[in-house]
DRENDO-1510 file (C-alpha; in Angstrom, 1 decimal, always signed):
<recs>
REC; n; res; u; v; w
REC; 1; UNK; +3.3; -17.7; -12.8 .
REC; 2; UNK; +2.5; -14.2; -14.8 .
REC; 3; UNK; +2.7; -11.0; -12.5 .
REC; 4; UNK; -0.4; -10.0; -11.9 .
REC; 5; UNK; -1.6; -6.9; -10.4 .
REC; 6; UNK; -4.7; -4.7; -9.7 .
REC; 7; UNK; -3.9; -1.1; -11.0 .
REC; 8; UNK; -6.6; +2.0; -9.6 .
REC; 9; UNK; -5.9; +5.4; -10.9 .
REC; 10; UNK; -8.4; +8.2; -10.0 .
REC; 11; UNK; -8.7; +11.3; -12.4 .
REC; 12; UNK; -10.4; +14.8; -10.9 .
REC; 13; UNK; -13.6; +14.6; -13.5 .
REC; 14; UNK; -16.3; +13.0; -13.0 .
REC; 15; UNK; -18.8; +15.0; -15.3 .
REC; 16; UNK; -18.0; +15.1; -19.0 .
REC; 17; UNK; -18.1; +11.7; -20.2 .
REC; 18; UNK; -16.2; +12.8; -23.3 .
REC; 19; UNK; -13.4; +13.9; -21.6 .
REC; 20; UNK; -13.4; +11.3; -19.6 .
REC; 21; UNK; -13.4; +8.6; -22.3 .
REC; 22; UNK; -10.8; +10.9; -24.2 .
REC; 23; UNK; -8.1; +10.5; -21.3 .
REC; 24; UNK; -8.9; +6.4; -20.3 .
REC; 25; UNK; -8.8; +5.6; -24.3 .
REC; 26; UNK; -5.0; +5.3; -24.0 .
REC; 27; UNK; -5.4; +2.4; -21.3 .
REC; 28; UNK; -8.0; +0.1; -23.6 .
REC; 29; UNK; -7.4; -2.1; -26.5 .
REC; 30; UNK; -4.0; -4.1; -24.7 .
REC; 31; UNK; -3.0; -7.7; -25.1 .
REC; 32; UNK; -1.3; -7.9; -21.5 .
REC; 33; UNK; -3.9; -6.2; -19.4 .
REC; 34; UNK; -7.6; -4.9; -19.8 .
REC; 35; UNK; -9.8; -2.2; -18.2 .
REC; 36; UNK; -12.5; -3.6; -15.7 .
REC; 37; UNK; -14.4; -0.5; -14.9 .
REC; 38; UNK; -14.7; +3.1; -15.0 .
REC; 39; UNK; -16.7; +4.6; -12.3 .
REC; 40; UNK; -17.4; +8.2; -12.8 .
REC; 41; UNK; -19.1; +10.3; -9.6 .
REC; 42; UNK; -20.4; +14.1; -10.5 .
REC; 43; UNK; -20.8; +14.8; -7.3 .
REC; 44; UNK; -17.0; +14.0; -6.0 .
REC; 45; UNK; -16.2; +15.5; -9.8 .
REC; 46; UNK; -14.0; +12.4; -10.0 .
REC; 47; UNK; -13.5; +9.1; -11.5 .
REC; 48; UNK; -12.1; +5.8; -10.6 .
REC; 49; UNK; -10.5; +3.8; -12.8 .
REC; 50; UNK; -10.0; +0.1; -12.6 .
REC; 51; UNK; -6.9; -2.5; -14.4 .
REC; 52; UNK; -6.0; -6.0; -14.0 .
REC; 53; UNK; -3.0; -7.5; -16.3 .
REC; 54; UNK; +0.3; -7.5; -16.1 .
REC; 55; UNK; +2.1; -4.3; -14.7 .
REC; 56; UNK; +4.8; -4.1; -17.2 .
REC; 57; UNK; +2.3; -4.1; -19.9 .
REC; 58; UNK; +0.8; -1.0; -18.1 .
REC; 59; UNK; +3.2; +1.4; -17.8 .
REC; 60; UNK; +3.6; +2.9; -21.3 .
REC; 61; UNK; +0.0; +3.0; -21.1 .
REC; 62; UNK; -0.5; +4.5; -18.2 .
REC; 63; UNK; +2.6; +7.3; -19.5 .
REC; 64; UNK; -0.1; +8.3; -22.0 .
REC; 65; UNK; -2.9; +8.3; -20.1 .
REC; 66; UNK; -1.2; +10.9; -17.8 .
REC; 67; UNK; -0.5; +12.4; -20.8 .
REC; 68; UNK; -3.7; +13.0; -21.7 .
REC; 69; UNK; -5.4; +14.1; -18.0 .
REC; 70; UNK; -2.7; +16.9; -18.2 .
REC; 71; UNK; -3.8; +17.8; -21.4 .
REC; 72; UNK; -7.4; +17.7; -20.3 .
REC; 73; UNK; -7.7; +18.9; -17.1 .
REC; 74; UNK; -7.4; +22.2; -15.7 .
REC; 75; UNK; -7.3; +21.9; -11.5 .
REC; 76; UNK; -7.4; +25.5; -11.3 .
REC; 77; UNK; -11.2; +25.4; -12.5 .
REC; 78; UNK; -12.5; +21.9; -10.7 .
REC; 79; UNK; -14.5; +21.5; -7.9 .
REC; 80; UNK; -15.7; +18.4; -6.4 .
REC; 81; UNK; -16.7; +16.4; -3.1 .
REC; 82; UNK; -13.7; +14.5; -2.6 .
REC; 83; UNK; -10.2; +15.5; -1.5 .
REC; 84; UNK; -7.9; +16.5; -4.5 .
REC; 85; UNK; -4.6; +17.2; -5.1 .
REC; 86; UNK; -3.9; +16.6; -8.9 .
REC; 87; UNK; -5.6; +15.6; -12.6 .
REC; 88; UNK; -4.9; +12.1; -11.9 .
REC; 89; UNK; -5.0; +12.4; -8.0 .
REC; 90; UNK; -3.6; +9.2; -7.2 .
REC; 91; UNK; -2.4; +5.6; -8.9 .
REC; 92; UNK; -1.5; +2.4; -6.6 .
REC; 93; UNK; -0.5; -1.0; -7.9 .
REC; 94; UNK; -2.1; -3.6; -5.8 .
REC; 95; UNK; -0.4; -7.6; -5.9 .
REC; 96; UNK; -3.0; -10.1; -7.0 .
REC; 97; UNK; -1.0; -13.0; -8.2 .
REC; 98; UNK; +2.8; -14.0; -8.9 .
REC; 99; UNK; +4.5; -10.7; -7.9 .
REC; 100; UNK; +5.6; -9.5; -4.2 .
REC; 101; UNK; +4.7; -6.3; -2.6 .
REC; 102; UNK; +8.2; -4.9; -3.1 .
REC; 103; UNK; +7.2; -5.7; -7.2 .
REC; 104; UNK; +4.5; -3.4; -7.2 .
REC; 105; UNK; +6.9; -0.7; -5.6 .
REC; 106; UNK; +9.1; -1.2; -8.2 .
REC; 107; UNK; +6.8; -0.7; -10.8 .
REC; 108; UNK; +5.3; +2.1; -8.4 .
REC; 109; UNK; +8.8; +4.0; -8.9 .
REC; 110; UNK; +9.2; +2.7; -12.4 .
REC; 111; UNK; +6.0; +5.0; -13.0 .
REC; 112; UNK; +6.6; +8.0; -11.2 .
REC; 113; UNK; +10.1; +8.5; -12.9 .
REC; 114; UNK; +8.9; +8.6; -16.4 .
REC; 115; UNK; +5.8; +11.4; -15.2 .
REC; 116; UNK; +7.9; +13.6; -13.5 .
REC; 117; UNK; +10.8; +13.6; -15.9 .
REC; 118; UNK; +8.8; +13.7; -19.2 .
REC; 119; UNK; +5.8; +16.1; -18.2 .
REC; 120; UNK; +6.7; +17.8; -15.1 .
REC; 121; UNK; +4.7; +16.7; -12.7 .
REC; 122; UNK; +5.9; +16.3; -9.1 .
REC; 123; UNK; +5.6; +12.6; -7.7 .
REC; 124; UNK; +5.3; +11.7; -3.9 .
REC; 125; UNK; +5.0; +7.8; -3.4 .
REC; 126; UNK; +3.0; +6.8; -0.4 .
REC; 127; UNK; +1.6; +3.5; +1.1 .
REC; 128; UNK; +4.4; +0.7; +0.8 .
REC; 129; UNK; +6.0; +2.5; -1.2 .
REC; 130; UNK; +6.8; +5.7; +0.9 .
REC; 131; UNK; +9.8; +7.5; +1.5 .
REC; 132; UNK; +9.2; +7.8; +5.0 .
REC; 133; UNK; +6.6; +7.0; +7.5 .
REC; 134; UNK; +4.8; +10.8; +6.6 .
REC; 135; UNK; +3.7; +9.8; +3.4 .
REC; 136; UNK; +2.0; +6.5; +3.9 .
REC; 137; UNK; -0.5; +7.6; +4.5 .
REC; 138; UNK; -2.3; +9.2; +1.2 .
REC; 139; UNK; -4.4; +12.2; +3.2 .
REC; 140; UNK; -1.5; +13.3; +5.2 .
REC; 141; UNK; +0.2; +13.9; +1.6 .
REC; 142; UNK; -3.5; +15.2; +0.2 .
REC; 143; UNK; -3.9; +18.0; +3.1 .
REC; 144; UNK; -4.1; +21.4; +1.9 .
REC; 145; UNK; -5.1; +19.7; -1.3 .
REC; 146; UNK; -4.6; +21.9; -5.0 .
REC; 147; UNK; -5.1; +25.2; -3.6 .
REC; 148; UNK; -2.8; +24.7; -0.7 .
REC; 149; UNK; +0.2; +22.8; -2.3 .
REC; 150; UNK; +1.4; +25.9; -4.0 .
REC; 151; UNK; +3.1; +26.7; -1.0 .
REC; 152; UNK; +3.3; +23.4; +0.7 .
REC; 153; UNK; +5.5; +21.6; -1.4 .
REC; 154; UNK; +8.3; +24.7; -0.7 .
REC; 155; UNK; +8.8; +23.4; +2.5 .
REC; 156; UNK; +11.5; +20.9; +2.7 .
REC; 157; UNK; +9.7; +18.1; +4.5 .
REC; 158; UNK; +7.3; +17.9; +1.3 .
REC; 159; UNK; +10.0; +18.0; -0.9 .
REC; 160; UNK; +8.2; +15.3; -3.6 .
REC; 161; UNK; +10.0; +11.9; -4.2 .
REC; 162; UNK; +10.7; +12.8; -8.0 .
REC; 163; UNK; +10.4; +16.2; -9.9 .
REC; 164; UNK; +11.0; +20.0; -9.0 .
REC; 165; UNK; +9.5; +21.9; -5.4 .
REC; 166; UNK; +7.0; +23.4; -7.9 .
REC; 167; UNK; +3.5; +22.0; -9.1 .
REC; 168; UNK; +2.6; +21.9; -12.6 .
REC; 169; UNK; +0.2; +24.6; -12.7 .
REC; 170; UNK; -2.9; +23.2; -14.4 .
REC; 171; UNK; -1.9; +19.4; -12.9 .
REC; 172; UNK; -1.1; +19.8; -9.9 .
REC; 173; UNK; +0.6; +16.9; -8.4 .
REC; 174; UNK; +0.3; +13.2; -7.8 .
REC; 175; UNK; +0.9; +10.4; -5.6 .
REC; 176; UNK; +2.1; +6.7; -6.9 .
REC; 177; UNK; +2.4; +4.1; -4.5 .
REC; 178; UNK; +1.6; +0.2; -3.8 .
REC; 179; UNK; -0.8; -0.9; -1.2 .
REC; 180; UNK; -2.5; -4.4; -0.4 .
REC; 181; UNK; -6.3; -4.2; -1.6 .
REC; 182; UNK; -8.2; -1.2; -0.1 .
REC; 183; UNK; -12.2; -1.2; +0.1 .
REC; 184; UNK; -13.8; +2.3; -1.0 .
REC; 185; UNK; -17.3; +1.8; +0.4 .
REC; 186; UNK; -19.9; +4.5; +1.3 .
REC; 187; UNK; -23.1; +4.5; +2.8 .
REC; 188; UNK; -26.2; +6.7; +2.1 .
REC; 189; UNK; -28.1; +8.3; +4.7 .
REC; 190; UNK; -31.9; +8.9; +4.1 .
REC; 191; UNK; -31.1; +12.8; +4.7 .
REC; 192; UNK; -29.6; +16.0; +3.0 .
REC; 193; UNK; -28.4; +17.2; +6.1 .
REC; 194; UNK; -24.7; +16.3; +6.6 .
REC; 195; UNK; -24.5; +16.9; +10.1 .
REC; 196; UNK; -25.5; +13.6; +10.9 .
REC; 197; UNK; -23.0; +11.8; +9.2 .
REC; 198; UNK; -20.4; +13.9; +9.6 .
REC; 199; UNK; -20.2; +12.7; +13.3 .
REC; 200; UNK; -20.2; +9.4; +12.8 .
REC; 201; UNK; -17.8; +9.8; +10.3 .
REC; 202; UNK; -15.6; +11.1; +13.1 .
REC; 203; UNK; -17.1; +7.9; +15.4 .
REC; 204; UNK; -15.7; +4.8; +13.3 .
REC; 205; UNK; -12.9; +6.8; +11.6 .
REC; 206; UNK; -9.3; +5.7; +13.4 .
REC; 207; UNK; -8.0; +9.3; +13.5 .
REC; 208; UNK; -10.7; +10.2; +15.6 .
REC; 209; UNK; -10.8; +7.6; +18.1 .
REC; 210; UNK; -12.7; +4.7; +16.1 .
REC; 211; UNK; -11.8; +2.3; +14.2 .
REC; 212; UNK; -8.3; +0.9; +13.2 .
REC; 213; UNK; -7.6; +1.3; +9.6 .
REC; 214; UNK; -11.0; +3.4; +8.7 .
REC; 215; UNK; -10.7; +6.8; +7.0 .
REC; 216; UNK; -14.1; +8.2; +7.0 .
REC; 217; UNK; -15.8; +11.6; +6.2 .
REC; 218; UNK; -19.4; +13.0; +5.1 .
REC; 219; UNK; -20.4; +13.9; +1.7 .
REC; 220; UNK; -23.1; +15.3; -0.2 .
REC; 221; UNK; -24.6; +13.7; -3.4 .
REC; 222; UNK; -26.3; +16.9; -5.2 .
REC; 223; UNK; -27.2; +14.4; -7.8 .
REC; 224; UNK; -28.8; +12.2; -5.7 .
REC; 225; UNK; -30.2; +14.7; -2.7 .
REC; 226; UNK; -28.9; +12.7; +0.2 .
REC; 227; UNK; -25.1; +12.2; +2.3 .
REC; 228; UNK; -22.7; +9.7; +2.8 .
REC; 229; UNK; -20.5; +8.6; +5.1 .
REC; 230; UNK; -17.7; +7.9; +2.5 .
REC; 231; UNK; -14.6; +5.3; +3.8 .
REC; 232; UNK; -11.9; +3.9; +3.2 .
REC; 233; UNK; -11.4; +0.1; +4.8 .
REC; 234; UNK; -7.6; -0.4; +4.7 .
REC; 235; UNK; -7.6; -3.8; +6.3 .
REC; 236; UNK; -10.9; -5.5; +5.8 .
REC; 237; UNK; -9.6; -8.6; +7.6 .
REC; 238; UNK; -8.8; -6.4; +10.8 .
REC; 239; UNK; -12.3; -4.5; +10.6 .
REC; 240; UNK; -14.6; -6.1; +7.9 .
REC; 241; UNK; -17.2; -4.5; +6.3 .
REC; 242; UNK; -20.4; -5.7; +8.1 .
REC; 243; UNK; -18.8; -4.0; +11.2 .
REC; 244; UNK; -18.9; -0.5; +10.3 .
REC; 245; UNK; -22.0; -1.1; +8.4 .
REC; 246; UNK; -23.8; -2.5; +11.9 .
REC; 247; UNK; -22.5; +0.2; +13.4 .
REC; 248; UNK; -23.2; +3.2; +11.1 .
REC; 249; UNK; -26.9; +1.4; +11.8 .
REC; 250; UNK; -26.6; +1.1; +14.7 .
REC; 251; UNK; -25.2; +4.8; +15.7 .
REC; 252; UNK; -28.1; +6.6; +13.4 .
REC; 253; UNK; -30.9; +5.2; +15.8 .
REC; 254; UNK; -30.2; +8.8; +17.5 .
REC; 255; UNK; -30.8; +10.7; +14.3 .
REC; 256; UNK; -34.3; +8.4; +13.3 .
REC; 257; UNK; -32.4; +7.9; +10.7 .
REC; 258; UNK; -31.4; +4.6; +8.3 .
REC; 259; UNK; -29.1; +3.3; +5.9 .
REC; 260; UNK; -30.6; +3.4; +2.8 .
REC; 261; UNK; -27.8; +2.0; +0.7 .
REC; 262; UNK; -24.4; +1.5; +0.6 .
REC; 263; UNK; -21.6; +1.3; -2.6 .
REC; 264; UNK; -18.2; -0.4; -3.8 .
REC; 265; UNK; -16.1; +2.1; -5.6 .
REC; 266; UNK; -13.8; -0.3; -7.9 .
REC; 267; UNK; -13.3; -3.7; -7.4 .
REC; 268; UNK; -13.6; -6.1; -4.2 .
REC; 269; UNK; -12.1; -9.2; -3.5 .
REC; 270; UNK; -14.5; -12.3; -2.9 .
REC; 271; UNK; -12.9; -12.8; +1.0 .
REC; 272; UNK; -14.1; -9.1; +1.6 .
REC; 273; UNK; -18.0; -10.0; +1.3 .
REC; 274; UNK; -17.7; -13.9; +2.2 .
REC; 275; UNK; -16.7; -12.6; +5.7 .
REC; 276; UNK; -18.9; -10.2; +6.2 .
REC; 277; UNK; -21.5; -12.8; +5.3 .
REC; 278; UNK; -20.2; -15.5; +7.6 .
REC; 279; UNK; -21.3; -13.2; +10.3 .
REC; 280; UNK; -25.0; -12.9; +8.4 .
REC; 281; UNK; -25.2; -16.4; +8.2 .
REC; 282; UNK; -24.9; -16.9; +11.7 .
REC; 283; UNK; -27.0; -14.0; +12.7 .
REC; 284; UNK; -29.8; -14.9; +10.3 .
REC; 285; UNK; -28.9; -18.8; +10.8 .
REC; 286; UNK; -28.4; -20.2; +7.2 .
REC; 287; UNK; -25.5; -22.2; +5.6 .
REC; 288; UNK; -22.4; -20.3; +4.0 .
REC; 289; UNK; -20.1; -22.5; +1.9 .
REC; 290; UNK; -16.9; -21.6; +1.2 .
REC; 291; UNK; -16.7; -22.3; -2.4 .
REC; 292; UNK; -19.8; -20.0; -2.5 .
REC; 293; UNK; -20.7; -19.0; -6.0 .
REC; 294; UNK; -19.9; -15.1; -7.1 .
REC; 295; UNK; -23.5; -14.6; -8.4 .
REC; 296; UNK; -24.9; -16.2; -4.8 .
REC; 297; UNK; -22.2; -13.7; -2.9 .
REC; 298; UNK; -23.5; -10.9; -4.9 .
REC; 299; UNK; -27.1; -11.5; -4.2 .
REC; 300; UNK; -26.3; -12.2; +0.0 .
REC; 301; UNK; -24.4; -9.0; -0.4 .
REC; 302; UNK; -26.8; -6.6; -1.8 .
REC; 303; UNK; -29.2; -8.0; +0.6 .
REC; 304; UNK; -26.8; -8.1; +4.0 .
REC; 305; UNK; -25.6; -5.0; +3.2 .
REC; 306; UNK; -28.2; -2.7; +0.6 .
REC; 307; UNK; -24.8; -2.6; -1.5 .
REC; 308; UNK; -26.6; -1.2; -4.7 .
REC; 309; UNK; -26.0; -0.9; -8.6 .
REC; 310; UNK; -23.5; -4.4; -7.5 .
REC; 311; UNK; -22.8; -7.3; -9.9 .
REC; 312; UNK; -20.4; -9.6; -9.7 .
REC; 313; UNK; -18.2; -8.0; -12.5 .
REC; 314; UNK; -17.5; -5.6; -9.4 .
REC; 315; UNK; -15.6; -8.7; -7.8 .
REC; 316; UNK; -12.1; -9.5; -8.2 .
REC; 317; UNK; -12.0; -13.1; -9.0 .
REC; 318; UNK; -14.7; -12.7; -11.7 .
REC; 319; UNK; -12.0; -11.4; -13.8 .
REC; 320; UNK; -9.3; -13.8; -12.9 .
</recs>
């Protein structure tokens, strides 16, 4: 059976399409592997990029693409909603088929070894592939973020996992790991204020008190005049997403406020949504099959959950 993995690096622009296209051309056109999607936000000035393939088959690529968002972007002028800490902020491999967790770290390390020895850039490996138990978890590495890594990554106990105790001072630095598949998913609030959704950020996030393996925070979309609450889901099968969508709902009743969409950044697998909609289905009492067809998942999922500007390219197993 081919290795097969799920490859998500996420470059700091997410406004000039040109450059953009410049640094991701390096990744296209390959035999072993293909680019599903590229996902640019102008308001979190970043973009996230999608692979599926074979990860052997991705690494010289990917050397070049790194390449290219050094040559491209300058940290010291960017400016965005999201946390940042480098041009290409962060790159996990993610098993799909025919290759182990401890595969994906290999590859992981394979990766990080070339970037910091042929451009130097520091490398710190998180998720499975950490070092220790401080860097698995990717905004415990981010904290301080560009600005503040200057002098963070002097002290020994950020030391990175390959490359010098100095950032490279347009790039910044980057984290490279391997991690089981991770749901980005937002959901918009019909208001500009961020207030609101800022504290139920803190509500269903786990470092707050909320939910286990939720990372959570507010954001404003300047380009589309409302907030988020923005997420990570890190274990959909321990808290799946109709549950923090039911209770965003159910927690913005004391604003008068309501969910007027929601979002998948990247790709999803098909279990994510056929679970939230098993508890729809039951709810709203119809029948959910479990060889379900992708384009009826989609349409049950956009209306479940308002998940908008969603096809079923943005699933998975459409591509497998």
């Amino acid at each position: 059976m081919p290795e097969i993995v799920q490859c998500v690096p996420n470059i700091s622009e997410g406004k000039d399409l040109q450059k953009i296209n410049r640094i991701v051309e390096p990744l296209r056109h390959h035999s072993g592997f293909k680019v599903i999607s590229v996902e640019p936000d102008k308001d979190y000035h970043r973009t996230v990029i999608t692979l599926i393939g074979d990860p052997n088959q991705m690494i010289m690529p990917l050397i070049n693409f790194y390449a290219l968002a050094a040559k491209e972007i300058d940290m010291n002028l960017h400016h965005g909603e999201h946390p940042r800490m480098g041009a290409v902020d962060v790159c996990p491999f993610i098993p799909i088929s025919g290759i182990t967790m401890e595969g994906c770290v290999n590859y992981a390390k394979m990766l990080a070894d070339h970037i910091a020895y042929m451009y130097q850039i520091p490398v710190y490996l998180y998720a499975e592939a950490a070092s220790n138990d401080l860097r698995k978890d990717l905004p415990t590495i981010r904290k301080g973020e560009f600005e503040g890594f200057k002098d963070k990554i002097k002290d020994p106990l950020w030391k990175p996992d390959y490359g010098q105790s100095e950032i490279h001072k347009t790039f910044g630095v980057t984290a490279i790991g391997a991690r089981m598949p991770l749901i980005a998913y937002n959901i918009d609030l019909n208001t500009a204020d961020e207030k609101p959704a800022k504290q139920i950020a803190k509500y269903i996030r786990q470092s707050s008190g909320g939910f286990k393996y939720i990372q959570a925070g507010p954001a404003y979309l300047e380009d589309r005049g409302h907030v988020q609450v923005t997420m990570n889901i890190l274990d959909y099968k321990k808290n799946p997403i109709y549950r923090i969508f039911e209770t965003v709902q159910m927690e913005l009743k004391a604003y008068q406020l309501e969910i007027t969409s929601s979002e998948v950044i990247g790709l999803i697998p098909k279990d994510t949504l056929y679970e939230s909609m098993l508890y729809y289905a039951k709810v709203h009492q119809f029948e959910i099959k479990k060889d379900i067809s992708l384009e009826e998942l989609t349409n049950l999922s956009i209306r479940y959950l308002k998940i908008r500007d969603f096809t079923k390219e943005k699933i998975i197993e459409a591509h497998l």
